[in-house]
SEGU-985596 format. One record per residue (C-alpha): residue in one letter; x, z negated, y. Coordinates in steps of 0.001 Angstrom, whole numbers, plus 524288, in hexadecimal, padded with zeros to 5 digits. Last residue first. Layout:
AXZY...
//
This chain:
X366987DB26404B1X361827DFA641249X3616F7D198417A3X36DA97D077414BCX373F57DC8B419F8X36C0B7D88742567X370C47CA7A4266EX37EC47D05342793X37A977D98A4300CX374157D05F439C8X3807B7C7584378DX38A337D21343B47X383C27D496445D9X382897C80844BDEX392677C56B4484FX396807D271450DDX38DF17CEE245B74X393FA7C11345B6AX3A0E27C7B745B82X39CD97CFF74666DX398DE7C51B46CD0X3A6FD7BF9346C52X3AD9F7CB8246F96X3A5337CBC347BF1X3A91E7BE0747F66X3B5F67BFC347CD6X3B5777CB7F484CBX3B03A7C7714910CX3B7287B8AF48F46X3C2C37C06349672X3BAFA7C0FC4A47FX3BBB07B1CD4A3DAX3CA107B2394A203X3CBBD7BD794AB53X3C32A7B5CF4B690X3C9557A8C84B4FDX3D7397AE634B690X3D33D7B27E4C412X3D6B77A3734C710X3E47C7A7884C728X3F2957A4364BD0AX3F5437AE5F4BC87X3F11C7B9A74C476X3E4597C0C54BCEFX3E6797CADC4B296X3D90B7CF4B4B427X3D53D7D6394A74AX3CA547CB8E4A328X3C4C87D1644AFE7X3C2767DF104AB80X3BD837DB774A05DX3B1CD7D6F94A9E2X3ABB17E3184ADB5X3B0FB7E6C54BAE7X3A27A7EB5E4C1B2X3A8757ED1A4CED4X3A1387E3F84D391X3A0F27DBAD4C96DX3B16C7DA9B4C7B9X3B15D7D9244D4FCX3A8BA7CC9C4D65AX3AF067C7394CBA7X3BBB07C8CE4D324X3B6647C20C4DF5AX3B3547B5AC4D61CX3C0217B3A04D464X3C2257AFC64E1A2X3B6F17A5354E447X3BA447A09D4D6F6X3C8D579EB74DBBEX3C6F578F7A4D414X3BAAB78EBC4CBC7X3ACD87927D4C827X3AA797A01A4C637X39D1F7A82E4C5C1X39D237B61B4BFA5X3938A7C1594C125X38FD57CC964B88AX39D247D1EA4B3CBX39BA77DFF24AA74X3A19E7DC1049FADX39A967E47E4954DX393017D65A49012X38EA07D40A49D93X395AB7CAAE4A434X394587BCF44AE04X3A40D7B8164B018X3A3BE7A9CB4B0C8X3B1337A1134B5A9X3B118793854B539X3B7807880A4BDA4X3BDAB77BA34BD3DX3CCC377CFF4BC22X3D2EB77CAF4C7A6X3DC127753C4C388X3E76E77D824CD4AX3EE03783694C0D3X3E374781404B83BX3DB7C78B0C4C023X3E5B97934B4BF74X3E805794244B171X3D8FC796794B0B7X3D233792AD4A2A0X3CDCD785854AB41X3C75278DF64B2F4X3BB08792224A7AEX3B97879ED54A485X3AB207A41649F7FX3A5E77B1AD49D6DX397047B39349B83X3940C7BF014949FX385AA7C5A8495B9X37DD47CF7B48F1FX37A397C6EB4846AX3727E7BF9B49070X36A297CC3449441X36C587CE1C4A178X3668C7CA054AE9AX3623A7BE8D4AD0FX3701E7BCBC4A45BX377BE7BF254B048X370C27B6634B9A1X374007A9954B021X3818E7ADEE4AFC4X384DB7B00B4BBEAX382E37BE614C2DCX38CE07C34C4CE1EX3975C7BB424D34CX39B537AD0D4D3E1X3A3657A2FE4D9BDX3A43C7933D4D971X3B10778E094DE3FX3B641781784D838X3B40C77BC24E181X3AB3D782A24EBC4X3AD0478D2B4F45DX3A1BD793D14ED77X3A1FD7A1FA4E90FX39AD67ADB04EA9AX39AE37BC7A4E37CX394E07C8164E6BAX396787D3254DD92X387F87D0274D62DX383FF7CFB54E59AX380C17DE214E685X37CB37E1844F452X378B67F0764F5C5X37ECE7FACE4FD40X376838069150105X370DB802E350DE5X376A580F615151AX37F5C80C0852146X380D68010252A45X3766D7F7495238DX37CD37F95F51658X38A3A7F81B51A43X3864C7EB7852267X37D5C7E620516EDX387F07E8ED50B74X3924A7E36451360X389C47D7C25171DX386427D3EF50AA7X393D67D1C9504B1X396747CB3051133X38A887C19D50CB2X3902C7BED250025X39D697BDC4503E1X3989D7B37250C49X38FC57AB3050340X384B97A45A50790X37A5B7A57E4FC6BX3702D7AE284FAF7X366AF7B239504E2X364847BF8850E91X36A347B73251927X3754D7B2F85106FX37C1F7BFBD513F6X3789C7CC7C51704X36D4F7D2E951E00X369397E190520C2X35EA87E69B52BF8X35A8C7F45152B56X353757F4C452029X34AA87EA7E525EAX346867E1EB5191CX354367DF77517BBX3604A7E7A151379X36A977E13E50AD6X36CBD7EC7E5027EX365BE7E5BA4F6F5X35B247E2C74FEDCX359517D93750888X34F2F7CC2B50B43X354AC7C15251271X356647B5E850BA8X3532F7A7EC5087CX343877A71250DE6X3417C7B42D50D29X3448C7C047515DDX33D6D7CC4C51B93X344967D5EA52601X339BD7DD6A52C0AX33E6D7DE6E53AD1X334DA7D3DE5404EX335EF7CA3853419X345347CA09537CFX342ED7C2E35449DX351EA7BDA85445DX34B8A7B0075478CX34F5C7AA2153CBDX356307B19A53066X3620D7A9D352B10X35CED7ACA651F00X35A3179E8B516ACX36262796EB50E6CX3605878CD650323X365DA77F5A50205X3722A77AA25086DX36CD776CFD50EF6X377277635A5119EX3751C755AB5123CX37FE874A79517CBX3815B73D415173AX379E173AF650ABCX372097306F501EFX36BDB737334F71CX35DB47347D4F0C3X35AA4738274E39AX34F4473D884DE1EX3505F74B774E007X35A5C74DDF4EB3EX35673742704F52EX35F377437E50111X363757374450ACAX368B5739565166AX36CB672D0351A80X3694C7287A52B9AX35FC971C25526D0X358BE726CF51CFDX357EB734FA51F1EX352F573C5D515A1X353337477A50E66X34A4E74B4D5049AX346DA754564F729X354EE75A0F4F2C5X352067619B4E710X3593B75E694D972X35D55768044D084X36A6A7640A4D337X3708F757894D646X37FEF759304DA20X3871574C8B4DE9AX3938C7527D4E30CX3A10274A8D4DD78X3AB5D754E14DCD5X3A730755874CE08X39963757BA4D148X39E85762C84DAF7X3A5FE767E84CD70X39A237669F4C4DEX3920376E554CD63X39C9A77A194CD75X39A797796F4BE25X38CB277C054BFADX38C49786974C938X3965178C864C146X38D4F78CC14B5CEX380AC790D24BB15X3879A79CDC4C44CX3819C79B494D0A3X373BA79D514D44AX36ECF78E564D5D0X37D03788EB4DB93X37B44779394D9EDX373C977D1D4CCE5X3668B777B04C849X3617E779644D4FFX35BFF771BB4DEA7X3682576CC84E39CX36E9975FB24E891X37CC875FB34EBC8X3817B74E8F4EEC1X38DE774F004F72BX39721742794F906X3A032747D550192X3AE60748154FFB0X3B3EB754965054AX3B3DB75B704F784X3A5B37565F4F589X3A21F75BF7502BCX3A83B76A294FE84X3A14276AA44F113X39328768134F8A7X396947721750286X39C5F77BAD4F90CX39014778EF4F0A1X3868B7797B4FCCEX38D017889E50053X3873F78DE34F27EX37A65789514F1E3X375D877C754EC41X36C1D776B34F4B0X36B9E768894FB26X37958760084FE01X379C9750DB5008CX384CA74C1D5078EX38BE774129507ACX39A1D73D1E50FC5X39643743A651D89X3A480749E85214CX3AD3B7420F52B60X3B0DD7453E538A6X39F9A748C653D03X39D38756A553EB1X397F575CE35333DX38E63764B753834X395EB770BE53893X399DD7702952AADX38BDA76DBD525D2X38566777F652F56X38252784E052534X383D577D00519FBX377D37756151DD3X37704767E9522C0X36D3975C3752353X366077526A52D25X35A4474DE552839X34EA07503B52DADX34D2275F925284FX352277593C51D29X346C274F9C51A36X33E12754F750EC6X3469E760E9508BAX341F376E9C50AE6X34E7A77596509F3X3557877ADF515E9X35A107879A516B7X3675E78B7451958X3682D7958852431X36B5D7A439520A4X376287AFD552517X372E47B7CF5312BX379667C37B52C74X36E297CDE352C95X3729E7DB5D53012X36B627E55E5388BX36B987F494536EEX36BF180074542A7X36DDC7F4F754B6AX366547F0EB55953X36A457E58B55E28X35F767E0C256AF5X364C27D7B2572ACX35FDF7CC2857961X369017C2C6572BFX365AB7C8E156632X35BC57D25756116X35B037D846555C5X3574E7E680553CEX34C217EFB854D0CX346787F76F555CAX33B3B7F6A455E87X337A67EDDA55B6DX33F097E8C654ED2X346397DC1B553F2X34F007D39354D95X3538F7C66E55138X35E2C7C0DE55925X368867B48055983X373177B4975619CX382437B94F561C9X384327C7CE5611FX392477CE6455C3CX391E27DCBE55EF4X39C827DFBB55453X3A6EF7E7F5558F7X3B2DD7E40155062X3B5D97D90055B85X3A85E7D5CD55961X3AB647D27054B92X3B6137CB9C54F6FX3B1C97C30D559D6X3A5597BE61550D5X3AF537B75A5498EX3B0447B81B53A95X3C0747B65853AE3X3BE287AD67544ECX3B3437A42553E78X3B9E47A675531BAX3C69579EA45380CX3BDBC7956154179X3B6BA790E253595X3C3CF78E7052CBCX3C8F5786E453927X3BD4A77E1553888X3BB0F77C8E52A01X3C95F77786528F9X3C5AE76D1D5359BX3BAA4769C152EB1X3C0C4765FE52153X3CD1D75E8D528DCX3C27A755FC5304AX3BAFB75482522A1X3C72B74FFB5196EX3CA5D7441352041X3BD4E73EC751F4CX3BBA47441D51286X3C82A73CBF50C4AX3D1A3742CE505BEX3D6C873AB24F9F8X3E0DE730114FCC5X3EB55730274F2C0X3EC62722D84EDEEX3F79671F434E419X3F0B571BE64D6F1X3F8D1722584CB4BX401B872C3C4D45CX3FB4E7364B4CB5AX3ECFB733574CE37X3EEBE732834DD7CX3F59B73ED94DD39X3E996745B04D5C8X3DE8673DC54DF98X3E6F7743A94EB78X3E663751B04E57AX3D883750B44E2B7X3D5BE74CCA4F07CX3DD2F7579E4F522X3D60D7610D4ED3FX3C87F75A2D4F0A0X3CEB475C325025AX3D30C769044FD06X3C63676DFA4F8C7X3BC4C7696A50264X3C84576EF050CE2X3C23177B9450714X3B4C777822504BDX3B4427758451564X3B975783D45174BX3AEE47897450D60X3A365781735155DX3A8EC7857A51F67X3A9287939A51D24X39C717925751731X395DA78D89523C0X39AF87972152DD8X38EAA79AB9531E4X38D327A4BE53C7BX385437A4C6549A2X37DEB7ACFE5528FX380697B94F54D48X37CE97C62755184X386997D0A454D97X384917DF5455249X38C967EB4954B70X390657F88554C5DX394337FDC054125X3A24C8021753DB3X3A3A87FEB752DB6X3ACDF7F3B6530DEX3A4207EF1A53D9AX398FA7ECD9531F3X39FAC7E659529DDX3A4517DBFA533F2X395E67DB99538A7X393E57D6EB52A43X39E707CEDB529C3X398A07C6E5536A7X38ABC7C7935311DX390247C1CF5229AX3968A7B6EF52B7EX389AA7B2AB52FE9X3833A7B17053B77X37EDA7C1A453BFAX3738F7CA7C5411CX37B127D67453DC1X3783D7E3FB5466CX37C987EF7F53FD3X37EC17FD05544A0X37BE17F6AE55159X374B67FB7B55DF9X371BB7F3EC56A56X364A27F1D957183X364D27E9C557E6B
//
């Protein structure tokens, strides 16, 4: 049975369902096969949450206990903390679940297709499912990516997780007390921060020289000292060789030492999501990491699109819907919009949060000349909020060029995840930084981070114009001189 599709969107990820939301909004017909979604990073964001109160109440209890000079306050206690953690991630999941229900989209008219297919091009190009043939004018690639498992002598006979099953697998009443965690991407630090808050011992080993390789050099360094300070054992540069099991204990060797553990989770490198889909057949090339697209998100098969962590990168959401308006829009109609990530920003749910946008600092002066570039610093404490509600760890960087045109930023701090969205702005619609020293912000708000740092524009500037002013003066000076 042949059916036709503006667009048909092989899916499993929330990206696929926005995207066939997109589509319905612009009044294509559309065909969604999915066989599954992962709902890993909304629990792993629900579980950070109760993280956070169950530390804050802690705190709280150690404070009272301090001021009533030696009266106990007992401090919450993981086994009493991880029943009332799942059932929070529970109703959170079954909240997003129904807002992002398959019901609704096919309630807007979305042929909704459960099963697993592959393309065919003979005799023209389709993908079959379930014994049918879906025919669409443009296909869109949703399927998201698995996490790849390092070469490491003795996981594959060791039991281990991945942040794709961690929450799931956690069945037993009381939370696994040690864990060892490999790879440094984004998700593992909420993971690893998140574990620590809920009283795990948790040892983050890293090849790298920074737990987050392509962030921001300073941030990533300061957030490091913070899950040091909440007690996680952090060893970079430092590959994990072996695991093994010995008398029932895991035991890991990172480098040259050896570490006892309950628990290991592997959150390394990802790969496409890409099995079995019989790409190779219809011309669609990838690598090991990604899928190969251009800058308007087409494949190798001009008539096949993709979005999300399928074509590589990290797991971000707004990322990924990002790249599935562009895709959808571009796969319906002309292919004339291109993806410009310099606008995109991320964050992590972690404390304090960790955002950024655009170039850092190290990226920026690769690109340009080094007396091109300003580097703007504010540092929370400056904040009248953040001393409000001592929140005072954090640090704001604004990436310029010497006209104020805004590069990138990267903050470090409370609301960072918020603030961030106005950096964004400002690039993408090319507000030059002035601007910002001109916000007015609510007093007292965290927003007062980004006009203090935006301020340190023209102070700086005056200040090298100064040292301009002195250099020339000298080389006359010692002309005149030299003349007489």
């Amino acid at each position: 049975m042949t059916i036709d599709y503006d667009l048909v969107i092989i899916g499993g990820t929330l990206a696929g369902r926005y995207a066939a939301l997109v589509a319905t909004q612009l009044k294509a017909t559309v065909a969604l096969v999915e066989s599954h979604i992962n709902y890993g990073f909304i629990q792993h964001q629900a579980f950070s949450e109760i993280a956070n109160i169950a530390h804050n109440l802690s705190d709280i209890a150690s404070w009272r206990t301090h001021i009533t000079e030696g009266q106990t306050s007992d401090k919450c206690q993981t086994s009493l903390i991880w029943p009332e953690a799942k059932l929070y991630s529970d109703s959170i999941f079954a909240n997003i679940q129904e807002q992002n229900s398959l019901a609704n989209l096919a309630a807007l008219g979305v042929d909704v297709i459960f099963g697993n297919g592959e393309f065919q091009s003979s005799p023209h190009l389709g993908f079959a499912v379930n014994q049918r043939l879906l025919r669409g004018r443009t296909y869109l690639l949703a399927s998201g990516s698995v996490r790849g498992v390092p070469e490491i002598a003795g996981l594959e006979t060791t039991s281990y997780l991945t942040l794709a099953n961690i929450w799931h697998s956690l069945k037993e009443p009381h939370l696994p007390q040690n864990w060892v965690i490999i790879g440094g991407i984004p998700q593992s630090i909420e993971v690893v921060q998140t574990l620590a808050r809920l009283g795990c011992n948790v040892t983050l080993a890293v090849k790298s020289a920074s737990i987050l390789p392509y962030a921001d050099p300073e941030t990533a360094h300061l957030l490091q000292a913070q899950l040091e300070v909440e007690g996680v054992r952090v060893i970079t540069q430092t590959p994990v060789t072996q695991v093994k099991l010995i008398e029932d204990k895991k035991w890991v060797l990172v480098g040259d030492k050896a570490i006892e553990t309950d628990e290991i989770l592997v959150a390394t490198h990802q790969k496409p999501n890409l099995e079995f889909l019989n790409l190779a057949a219809v011309g669609v090339k990838w690598r090991s990491h990604r899928l190969v697209v251009n800058d308007q998100l087409q494949t190798t098969n001009h008539r096949i699109y993709a979005c999300g962590d399928v074509i590589g990168g990290d797991d971000f959401a707004n990322v990924a819907n990002y790249e599935a308006r562009i895709a959808v829009k571009n796969a319906l109609f002309f292919p004339r919009l291109k993806v410009n990530y310099r606008c995109v920003p991320w964050a992590l749910n972690s404390y304090p949060n960790l955002a950024e946008v655009g170039l850092t600092e190290v990226q920026a002066k690769r690109q340009f000349r080094p007396e091109e570039i300003l580097v703007l610093r504010q540092y929370y404490k400056t904040v009248r909020a953040a001393q409000l509600r001592d929140e005072t760890t954090g640090i704001c960087k604004l990436i310029v060029l010497r006209n104020g045109e805004i590069l990138g930023a990267s903050i470090l701090g409370a609301e960072a995840s918020e603030l961030i969205n106005l950096i964004a702005l400002a690039i993408s619609q090319k507000i030059p930084v002035q601007k910002l020293a001109n916000l007015s912000a609510i007093y007292p708000s965290f927003s007062e981070i980004i006009e203090n740092t935006a301020r340190e524009w023209g102070q700086q500037r005056l200040n090298s114009n100064h040292a301009l002013q002195d250099f020339l003066e000298g080389f006359f000076h010692f002309r005149r001189n030299w003349n007489l």
